[in-house]
C-alpha positions in Angstrom: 2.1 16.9 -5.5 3.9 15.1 -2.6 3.5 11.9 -1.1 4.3 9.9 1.7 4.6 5.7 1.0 4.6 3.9 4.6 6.5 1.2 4.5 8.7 2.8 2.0 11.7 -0.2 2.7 9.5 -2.9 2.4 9.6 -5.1 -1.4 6.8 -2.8 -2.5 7.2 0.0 -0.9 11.0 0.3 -3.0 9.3 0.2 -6.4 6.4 2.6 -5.3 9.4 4.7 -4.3 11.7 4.5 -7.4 8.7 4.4 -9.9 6.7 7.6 -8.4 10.0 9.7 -8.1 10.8 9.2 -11.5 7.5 10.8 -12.6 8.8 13.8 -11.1 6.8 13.5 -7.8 8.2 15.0 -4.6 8.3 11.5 -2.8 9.3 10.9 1.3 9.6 7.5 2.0 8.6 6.6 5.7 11.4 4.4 7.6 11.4 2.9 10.9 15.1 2.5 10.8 17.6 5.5 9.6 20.0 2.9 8.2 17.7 2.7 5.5 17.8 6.0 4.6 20.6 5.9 2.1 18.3 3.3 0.1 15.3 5.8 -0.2 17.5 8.7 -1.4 19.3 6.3 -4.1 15.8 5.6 -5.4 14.9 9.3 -5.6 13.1 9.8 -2.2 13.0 11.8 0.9 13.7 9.7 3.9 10.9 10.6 6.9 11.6 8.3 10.4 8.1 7.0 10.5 7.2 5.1 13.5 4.3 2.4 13.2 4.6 1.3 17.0 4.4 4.7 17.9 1.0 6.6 18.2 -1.0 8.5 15.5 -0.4 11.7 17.0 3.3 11.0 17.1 3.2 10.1 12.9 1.9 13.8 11.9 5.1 15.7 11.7 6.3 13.1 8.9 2.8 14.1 6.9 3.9 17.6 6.8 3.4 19.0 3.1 2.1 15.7 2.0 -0.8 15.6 -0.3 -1.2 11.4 -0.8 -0.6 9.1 1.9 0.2 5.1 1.1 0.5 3.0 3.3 2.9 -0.4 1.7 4.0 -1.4 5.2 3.9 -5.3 6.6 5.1 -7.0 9.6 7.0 -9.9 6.9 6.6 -13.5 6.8 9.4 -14.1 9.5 7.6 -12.4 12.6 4.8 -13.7 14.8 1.1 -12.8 14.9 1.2 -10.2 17.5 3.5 -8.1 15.3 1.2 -8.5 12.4 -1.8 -7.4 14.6 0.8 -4.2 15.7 2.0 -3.5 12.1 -0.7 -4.7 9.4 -3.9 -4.0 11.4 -3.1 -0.9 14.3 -0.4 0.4 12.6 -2.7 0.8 9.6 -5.3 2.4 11.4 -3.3 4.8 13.6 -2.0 6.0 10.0 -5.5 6.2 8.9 -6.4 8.5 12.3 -2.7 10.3 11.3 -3.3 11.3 8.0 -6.9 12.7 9.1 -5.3 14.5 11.6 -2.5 16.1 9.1 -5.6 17.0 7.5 -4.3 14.9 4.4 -7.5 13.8 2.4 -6.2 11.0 -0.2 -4.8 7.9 1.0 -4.2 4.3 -1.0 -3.8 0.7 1.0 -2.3 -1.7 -0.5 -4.0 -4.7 0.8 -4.3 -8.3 -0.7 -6.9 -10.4 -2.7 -9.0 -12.8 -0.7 -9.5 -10.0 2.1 -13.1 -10.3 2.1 -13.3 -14.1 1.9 -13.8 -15.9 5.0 -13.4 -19.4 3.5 -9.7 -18.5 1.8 -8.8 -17.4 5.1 -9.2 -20.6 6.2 -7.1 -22.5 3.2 -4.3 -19.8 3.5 -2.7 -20.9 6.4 -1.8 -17.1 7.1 -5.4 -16.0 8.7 -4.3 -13.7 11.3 -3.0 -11.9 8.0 -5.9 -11.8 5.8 -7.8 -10.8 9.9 -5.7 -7.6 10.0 -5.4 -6.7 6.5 -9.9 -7.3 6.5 -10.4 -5.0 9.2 -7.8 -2.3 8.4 -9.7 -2.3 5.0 -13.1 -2.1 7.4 -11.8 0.9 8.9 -10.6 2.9 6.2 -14.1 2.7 4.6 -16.6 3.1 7.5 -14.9 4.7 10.0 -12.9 7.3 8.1 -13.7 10.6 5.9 -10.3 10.0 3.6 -10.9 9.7 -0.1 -9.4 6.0 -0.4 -8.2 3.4 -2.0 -8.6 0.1 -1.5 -5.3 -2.8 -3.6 -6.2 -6.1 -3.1 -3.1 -7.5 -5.4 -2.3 -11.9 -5.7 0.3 -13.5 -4.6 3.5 -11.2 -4.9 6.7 -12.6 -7.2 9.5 -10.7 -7.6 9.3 -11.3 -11.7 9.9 -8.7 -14.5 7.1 -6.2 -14.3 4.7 -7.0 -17.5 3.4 -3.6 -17.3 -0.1 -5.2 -18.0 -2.9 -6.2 -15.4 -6.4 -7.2 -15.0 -8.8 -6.3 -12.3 -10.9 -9.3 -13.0 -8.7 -12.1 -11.0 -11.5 -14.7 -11.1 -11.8 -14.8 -14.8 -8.0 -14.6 -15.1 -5.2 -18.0 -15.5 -3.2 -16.5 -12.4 -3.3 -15.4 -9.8 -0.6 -13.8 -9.1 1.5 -10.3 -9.8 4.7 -8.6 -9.6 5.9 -6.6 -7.4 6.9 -4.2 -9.8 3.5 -4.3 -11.5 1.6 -3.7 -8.2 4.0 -0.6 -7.4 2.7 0.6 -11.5 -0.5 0.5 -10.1 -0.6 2.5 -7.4 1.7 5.4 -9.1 -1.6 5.1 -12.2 -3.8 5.7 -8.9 -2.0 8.5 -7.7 -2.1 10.3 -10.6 -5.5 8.9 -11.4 -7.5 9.0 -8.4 -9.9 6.3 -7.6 -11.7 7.7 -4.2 -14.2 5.4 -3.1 -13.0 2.7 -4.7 -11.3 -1.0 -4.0 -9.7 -2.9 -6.6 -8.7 -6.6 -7.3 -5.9 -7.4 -9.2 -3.3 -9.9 -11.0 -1.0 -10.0 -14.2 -3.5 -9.8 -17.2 -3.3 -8.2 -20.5 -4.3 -4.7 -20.5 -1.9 -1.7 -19.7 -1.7 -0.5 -16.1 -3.0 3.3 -16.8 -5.6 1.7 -19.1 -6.9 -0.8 -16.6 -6.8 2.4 -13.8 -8.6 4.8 -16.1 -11.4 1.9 -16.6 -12.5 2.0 -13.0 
């Protein structure tokens, strides 16, 4: 199996990395810059240039021999709304269109919790955020044939992964997760698919490949 993590530099998109490649996985990450390519290989992947400004026909050559696309990416707190609409929202899509094209079936989104509620889009203070990452999530299910998957993880730390998770975040204390422990995740869903499926999630109690295999 190989797979191709968009957004490969960002905080996620390093553990997803390191944490897939050391399952033995033949891993490329996708970079926008080739100065970051030394980082990918010293956590075990295959640099690709991967261009989210570009167009969707331009991104197939990177999705040669590729079986799983993710796509980690995100404009980052420090830029403006236009370039969240460019990265979070098209740039999603046009890797959505991409990976179709490629004639790649399986392909994993990590998104965040409180997409689909209008009203915490509101309290966030960040809703041109939660607008693209809806929407990109609204695509990939309705206007797509990919076998997806759908991670709505809480607020990101940067703590100690727990290894441990729940998928019920409105019966849970937090509402928050690692980085680390989000990255766990998706490596459980590549190896244990979840086509069709969205998932909600915070630190909890029960093993990662546990919680996965539940779905």
């Amino acid at each position: 199996m190989t797979t191709l993590i968009i957004g490969a530099h960002g905080h996620v998109g390093q553990h997803i990395v390191k944490q897939l490649a050391a399952t033995g996985e033949t891993v490329y990450g996708g970079i926008r810059n080739a100065q970051q390519a030394d980082i990918i290989k010293d956590l075990g992947g295959q640099p690709r240039m991967f261009d989210l400004m570009g167009t969707a026909d331009a991104m197939v050559p990177a999705m040669n021999d590729v079986d799983t696309v993710i796509f980690s990416a995100g404009s980052g707190g420090s830029t403006g709304d236009d370039m969240t609409l460019n990265i979070d929202l098209d740039g999603a899509i046009k890797s959505m269109i991409a990976t179709e094209k490629a004639g790649i079936k399986r392909f994993i989104i990590v998104s965040a919790l409180g997409t689909d509620d209008r009203s915490f889009w509101e309290k966030s203070g960040i809703r041109p955020y939660y607008v693209a990452k809806y929407y990109a999530d609204e695509w990939l299910r309705h206007r797509t044939n990919l076998d997806y998957t759908i991670v709505r993880p809480g607020l990101l730390t940067n703590d100690d992964p727990t290894g441990k998770i729940t998928l019920a975040p409105e019966a849970s204390d937090t509402q928050s997760i690692s980085r680390a422990d989000v990255a766990a995740t998706v490596v459980a869903i590549v190896q244990h698919p979840l086509p069709g499926k969205t998932i909600e999630l915070v630190n909890g109690d029960v093993p990662v490949t546990d919680a996965v295999q539940s779905v």
